[in-house]
C-alpha positions as CSV (number, residue, x, y, z in Angstrom):
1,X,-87.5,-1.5,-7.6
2,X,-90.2,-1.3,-9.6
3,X,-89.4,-1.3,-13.6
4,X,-90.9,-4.6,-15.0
5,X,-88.2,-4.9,-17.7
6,X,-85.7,-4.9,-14.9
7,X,-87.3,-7.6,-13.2
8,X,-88.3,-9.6,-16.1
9,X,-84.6,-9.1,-16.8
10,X,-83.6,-11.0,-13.6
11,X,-86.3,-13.6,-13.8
12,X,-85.4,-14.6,-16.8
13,X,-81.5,-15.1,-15.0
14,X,-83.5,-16.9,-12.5
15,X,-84.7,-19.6,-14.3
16,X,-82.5,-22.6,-14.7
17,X,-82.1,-25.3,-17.6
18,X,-81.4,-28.7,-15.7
19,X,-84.4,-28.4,-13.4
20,X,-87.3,-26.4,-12.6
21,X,-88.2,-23.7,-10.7
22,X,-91.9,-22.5,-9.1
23,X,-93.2,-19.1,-9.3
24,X,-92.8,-18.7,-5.4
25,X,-89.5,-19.3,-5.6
26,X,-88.7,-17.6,-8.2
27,X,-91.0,-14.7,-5.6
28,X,-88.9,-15.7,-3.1
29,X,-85.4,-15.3,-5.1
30,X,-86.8,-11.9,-6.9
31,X,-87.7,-10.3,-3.5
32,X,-83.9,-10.9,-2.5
33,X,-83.0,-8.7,-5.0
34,X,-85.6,-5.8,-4.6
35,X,-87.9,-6.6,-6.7
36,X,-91.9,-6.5,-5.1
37,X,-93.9,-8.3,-7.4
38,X,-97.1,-10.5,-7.1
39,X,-97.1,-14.2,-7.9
40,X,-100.0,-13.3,-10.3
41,X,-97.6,-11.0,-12.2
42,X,-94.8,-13.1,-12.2
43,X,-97.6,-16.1,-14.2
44,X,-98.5,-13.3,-16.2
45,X,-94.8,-12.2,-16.8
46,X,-93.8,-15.8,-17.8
47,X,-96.9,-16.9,-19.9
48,X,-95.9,-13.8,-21.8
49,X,-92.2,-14.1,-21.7
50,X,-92.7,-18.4,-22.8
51,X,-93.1,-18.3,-26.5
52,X,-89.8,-15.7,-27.3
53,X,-87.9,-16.9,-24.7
54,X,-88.5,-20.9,-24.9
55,X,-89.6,-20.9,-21.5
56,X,-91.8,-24.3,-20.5
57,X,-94.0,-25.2,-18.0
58,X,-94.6,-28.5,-15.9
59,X,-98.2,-28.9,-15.7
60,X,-98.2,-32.2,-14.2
61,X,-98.2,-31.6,-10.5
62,X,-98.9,-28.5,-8.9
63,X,-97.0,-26.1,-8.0
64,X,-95.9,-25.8,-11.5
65,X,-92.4,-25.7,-12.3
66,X,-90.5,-23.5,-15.2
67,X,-87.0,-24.0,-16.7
68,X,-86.0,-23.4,-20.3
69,X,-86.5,-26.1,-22.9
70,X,-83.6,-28.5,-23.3
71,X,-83.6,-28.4,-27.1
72,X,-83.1,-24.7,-27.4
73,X,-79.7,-22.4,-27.1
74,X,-79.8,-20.5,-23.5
75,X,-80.3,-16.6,-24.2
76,X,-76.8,-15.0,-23.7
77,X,-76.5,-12.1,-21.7
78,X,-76.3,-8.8,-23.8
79,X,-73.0,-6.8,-23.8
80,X,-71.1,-9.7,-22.2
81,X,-67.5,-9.2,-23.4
82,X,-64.7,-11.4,-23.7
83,X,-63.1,-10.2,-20.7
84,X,-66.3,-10.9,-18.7
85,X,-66.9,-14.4,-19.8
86,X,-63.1,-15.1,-18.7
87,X,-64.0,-14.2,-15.3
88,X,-66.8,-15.8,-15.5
89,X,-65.8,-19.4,-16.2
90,X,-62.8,-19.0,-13.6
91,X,-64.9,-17.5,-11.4
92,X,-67.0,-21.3,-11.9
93,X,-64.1,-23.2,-12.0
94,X,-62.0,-21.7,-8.9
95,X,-64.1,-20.4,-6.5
96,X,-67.7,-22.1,-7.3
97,X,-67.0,-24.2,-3.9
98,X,-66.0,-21.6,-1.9
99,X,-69.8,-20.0,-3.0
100,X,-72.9,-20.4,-1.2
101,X,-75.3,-23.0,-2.8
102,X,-78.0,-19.9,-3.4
103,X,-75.3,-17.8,-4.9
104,X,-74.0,-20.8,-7.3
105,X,-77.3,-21.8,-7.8
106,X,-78.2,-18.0,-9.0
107,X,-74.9,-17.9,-11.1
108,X,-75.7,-21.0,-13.2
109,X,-77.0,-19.0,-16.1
110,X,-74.1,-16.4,-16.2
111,X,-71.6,-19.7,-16.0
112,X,-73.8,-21.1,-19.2
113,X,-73.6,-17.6,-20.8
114,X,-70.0,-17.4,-20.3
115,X,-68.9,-21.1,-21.6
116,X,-71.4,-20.4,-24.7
117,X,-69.9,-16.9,-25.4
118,X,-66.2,-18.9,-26.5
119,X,-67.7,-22.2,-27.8
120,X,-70.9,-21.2,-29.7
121,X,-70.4,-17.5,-30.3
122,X,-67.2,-16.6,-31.1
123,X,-64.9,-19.8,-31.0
124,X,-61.9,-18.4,-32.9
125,X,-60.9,-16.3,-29.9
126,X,-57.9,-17.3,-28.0
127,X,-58.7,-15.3,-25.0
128,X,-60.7,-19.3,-24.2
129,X,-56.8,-20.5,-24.3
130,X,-56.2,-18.7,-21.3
131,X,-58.2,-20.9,-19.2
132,X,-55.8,-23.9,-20.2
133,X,-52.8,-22.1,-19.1
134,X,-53.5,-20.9,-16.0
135,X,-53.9,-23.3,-13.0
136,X,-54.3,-22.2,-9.3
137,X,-52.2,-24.0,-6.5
138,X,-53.3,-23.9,-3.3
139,X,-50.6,-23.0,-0.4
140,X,-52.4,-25.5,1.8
141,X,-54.7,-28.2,1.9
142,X,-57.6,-27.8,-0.1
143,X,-60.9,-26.5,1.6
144,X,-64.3,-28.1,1.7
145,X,-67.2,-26.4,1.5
146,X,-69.1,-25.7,5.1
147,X,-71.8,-28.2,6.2
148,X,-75.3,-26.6,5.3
């Protein structure tokens, strides 16, 4: 694929809050999905995408690392609907060991989307309830996640 807005679109899913991410691996993670794209694009692509996006850069040590700033609300993913952030956070809360650590890892943005959707954005819906009443029992013993 080769649309930048596509692929500016994903980066930007890429990028987590908690810690930070290098451009290579963000190379690395965007390649996995399709994209082909420089590294000098994708500094380009985040110098540009910083200031609207609140996107900040560890300058300390090299290679520098991105993440969003910590004092600012995560973008929310457009069109997300109700029904979608439901899945979403029991999606997180059910099967999030079951995942792989690359696929958790890649999902922590839609989880953060998902939990801000109910609390922030629209709070008065009791769709959120549902995740209080619902409760999954295992037939067996629970599983642990495979060695890496």
């Amino acid at each position: 694929m080769s649309d930048p807005l596509l692929r500016q679109w994903e980066m930007l899913k890429l990028i987590p809050r908690e810690r930070k991410i290098t451009t290579k691996e963000l190379q690395s993670k965007l390649e996995g999905l399709g994209f082909t794209v420089t590294r000098r694009t994708l500094e380009r692509d985040l110098e540009r995408l910083s200031i609207p996006f609140c996107l900040e850069v560890d300058t300390r040590n090299k290679p520098y690392g991105w993440r969003y700033a910590l004092n600012t609300k995560m973008p929310s993913i457009p069109g997300l609907t109700a029904s979608e952030a439901l899945t979403l956070l029991l999606l997180q809360k059910y099967l999030k060991n079951l995942l792989p650590v690359a696929v958790s890892d890649n999902l922590a943005a839609q989880f953060s989307a998902a939990q801000q959707y109910f609390t922030q954005e629209h709070p008065e819906m009791r769709l959120f309830d549902w995740l209080k009443r619902v409760q999954v029992v295992s037939p067996g013993p629970s599983l642990l996640p495979p060695p890496c």
